[in-house]
Each structure stands twice: as C-alpha cells, then as structure tokens.
N, C-alpha and C positions, 0 to 999 in steps of 0.2 A: 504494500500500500504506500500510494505519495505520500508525506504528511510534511504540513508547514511548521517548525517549533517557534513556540515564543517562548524565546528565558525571561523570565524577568529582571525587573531592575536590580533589585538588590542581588541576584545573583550574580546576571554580569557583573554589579560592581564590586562585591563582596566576596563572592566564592564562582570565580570563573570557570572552577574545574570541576564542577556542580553542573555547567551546561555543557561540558566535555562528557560529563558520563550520563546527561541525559539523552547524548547524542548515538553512545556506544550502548545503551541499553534498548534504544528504538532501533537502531541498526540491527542488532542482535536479535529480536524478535521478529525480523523479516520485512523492516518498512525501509521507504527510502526517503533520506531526509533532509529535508532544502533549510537551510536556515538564509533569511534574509540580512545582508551585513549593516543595509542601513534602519533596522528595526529599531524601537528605542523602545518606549514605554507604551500601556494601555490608556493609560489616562486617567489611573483611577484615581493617585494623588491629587491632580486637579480637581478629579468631579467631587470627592470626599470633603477636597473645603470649600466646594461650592464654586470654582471658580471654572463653570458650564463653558463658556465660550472657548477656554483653552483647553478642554479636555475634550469638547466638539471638535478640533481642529487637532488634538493628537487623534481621535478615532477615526476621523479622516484619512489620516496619513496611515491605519493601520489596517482599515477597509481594502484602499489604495493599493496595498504591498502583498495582499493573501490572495494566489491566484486561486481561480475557480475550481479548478479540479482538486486541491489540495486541504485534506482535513486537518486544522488547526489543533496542533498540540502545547499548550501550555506547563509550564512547569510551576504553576500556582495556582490554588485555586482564586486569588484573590484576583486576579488577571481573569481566568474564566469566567467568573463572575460578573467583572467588569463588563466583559464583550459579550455574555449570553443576556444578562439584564439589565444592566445597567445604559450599554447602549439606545435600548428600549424608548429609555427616555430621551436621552441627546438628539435623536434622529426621527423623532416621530416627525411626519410632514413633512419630511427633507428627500431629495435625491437620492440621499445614501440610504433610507430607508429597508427598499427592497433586498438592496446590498446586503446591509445587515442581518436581515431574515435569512438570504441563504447561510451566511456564515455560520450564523448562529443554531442551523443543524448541525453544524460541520466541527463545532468548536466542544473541544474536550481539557480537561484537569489531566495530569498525566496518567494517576493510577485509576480513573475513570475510565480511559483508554485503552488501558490494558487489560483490563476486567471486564469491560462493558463490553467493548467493539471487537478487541483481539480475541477478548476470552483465551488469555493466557493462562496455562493450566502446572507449569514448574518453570522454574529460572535456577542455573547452577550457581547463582551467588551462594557465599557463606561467609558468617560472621558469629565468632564464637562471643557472645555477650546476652548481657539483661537489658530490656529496652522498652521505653512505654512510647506508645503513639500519642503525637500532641495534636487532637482535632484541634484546626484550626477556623476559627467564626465564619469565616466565607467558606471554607468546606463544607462545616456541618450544615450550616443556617442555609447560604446562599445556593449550594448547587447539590445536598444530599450524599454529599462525599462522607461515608463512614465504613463501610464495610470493606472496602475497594484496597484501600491502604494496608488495613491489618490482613487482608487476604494475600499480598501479595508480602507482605513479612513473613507469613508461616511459610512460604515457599524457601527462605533462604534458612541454609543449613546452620544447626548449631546456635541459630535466635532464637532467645526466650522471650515471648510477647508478656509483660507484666501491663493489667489494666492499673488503672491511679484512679483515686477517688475524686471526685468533679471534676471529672474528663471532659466536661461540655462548657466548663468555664473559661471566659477569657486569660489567655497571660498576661491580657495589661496593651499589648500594643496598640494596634485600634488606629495606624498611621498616624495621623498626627494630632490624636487624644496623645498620646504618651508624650509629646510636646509641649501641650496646651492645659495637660492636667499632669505631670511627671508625679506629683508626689503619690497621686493613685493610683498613675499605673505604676509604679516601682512597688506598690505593695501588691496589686495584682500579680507581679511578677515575685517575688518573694511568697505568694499564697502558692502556686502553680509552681514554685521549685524545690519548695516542701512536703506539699502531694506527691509530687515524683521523688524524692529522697527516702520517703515512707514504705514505698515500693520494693528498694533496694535497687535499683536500675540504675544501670553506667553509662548508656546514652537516652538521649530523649530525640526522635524521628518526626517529622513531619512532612506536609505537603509543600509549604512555606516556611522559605528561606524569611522573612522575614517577623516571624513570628520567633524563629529558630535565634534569629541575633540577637532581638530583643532580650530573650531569654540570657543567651548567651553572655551578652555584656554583663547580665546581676551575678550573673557564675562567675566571670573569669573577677568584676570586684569586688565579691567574697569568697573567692580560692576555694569554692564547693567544686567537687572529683565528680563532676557532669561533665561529658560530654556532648553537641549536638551534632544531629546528622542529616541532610536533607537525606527523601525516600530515595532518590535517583541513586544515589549514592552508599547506599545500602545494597541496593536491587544489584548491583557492579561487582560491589565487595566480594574479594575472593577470584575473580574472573579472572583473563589476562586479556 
C-alpha cells in the first residue's frame, strides 16, 4: 500500500529518529512510503489558541501536499485528530472543503493503521522491560484510539504491558494549557508519574511524542528511573 507519513512537530524536532523508525516499521509491514520534505505542521497549535486564520492557511498547505491516491499516516494522534475533525470546522464553505472529506477517509493514527487497515497480526520487535501505555487525550477522546496501541505491544517479545490506575487522565500537557496554566499542569504531571511509578514500570509508551516530553522533562528534573518511549519505537526495538 502507498501511504503519505506525517511526523509531527515535536518529533521532527525532538526525536528525529522516532520518524526514522516510523519509516522502517511501515516499510516493514509491506507499505511504500512517501514522506513529503516540505511538510511542516497540522495546525493544531494555531487552531488550539484560537488563532483560525493561521491554522486555515497551514491546513491548506497540508491538503495541498497529500496526493490523492495516498492514505495519510500520522504519527500522533493529536495531528489525526486535527485533520479528521478538526479541519471540519476550518473549511466548512470553502474550496478545500471536499478536499478535506476525501482525506479525511484516508487519514489514520499510526497504531490505528496497523490494527485497523493492515490488520497486523505479529511484529518481530523485542524489548525485555515493564511498561505502561500513556492514553493520550486526543487518542482516547478524539479518534477512539485504545485498544490498537496495547495490541500491538503484546506483539513485541519479552514486554510486560502493566495497566496504571487513571489511565484516562491527562498528564498535564494540553499544548499550551501547560504554558498558560504550568503550575497545574506540572502537578498533573507529577499525578501521572506517580500512577506509573506504583506500577513498577521502566518505560512509559505512547502514541505522542508530545505528551511523552512533557512527561519526560518532570523525570529527567527529578532524576525518577523512567524512561519514555514513543510506540514506533518500541514496534522496531530488537529488529535490525
């Protein structure tokens, strides 16, 4: 199968070898995969503070660059969300309207993809660890992303999926709530790294990378023995 990837932001700009092995895990499963090099963003940072006209004019630019025969793979769901509902509203009564409807069959979350459309059924990753899956707010809420991710964890060898209790709670990020409110979300994230420490789990997995830094900065400054790991990146572990 073609498929278009979108990395997101924070990947590119944070963990660029997060979209290297989101590249080698779709490969690997029998797709062929176009990435576009002038891709940037969804636009959801804009439309989230409300600032519609410049996040109308990135969904433009990201209508514009997914060719038609090609099923849109993201590597967040907070990105698929943006372009499955969110566009919804940007475009209604516009030109790009129709545009958007086709995409918007076309447009998947990664491990929705691989579950849903591939119906992937084993992956020879392996990763000897304890690990809890962090639903992420736009997976669970916006696109029903729950079962997809930990399906695709029991596939790799030697992972022990441990659940955490309020699995359905924010970490706190909330783009730019953890900006505009920091001292709440720094204890959302301090609730959510103490649910996972209760667990005994050595990394914490998710769909978003940007849920996964959030976290990660309250780790690395207070020197808690967490690890984080986007799903791509697990899915790989062990391969060559």
């Amino acid at each position: 199968m073609k498929i278009e990837l979108f990395v997101p932001c924070f990947v590119d700009q944070f963990s660029p070898e997060t979209g290297f092995n989101m590249v080698k895990l779709l490969e690997s499963v029998g797709c062929s995969v176009h990435y576009n090099l002038e891709q940037t963003c969804c636009g959801a940072p804009a439309f989230n503070a409300g600032h519609w006209e410049d996040a109308r004019e990135i969904g433009e630019k990201v209508l514009n660059e997914i060719a038609n025969d090609k099923t849109l793979v993201c590597g967040a769901a907070s990105c698929t969300a943006m372009i499955r509902n969110s566009y919804d509203l940007l475009f209604q009564n516009s030109s790009y309207h129709n545009k958007y409807r086709q995409l918007q069959k076309r447009n998947f979350e990664l491990s929705e993809f691989l579950i849903d459309v591939l119906k992937i059924q084993s992956l020879p990753a392996q990763l000897n660890a304890k690990v809890v899956y962090l639903d992420a707010c736009q997976a669970l809420n916006h696109c029903g992303i729950k079962e997809q991710p930990r399906k695709l964890l029991s596939m790799v060898a030697g992972l022990q999926l441990i659940e955490m209790d309020c699995a359905d709670e924010c970490c706190g990020f909330g783009g730019t709530f953890s900006v505009n409110a920091e001292p709440i979300s720094i204890q959302m994230a301090e609730q959510k790294v103490q649910h996972i420490l209760n667990t005994g789990a050595q990394i914490i997995v998710s769909t978003d990378y940007a849920c996964l830094l959030h976290l990660q900065s309250y780790i690395l400054k207070n020197q808690i023995p967490l690890k984080v790991m986007h799903l791509a990146d697990v899915l790989v572990a062990g391969t060559h």
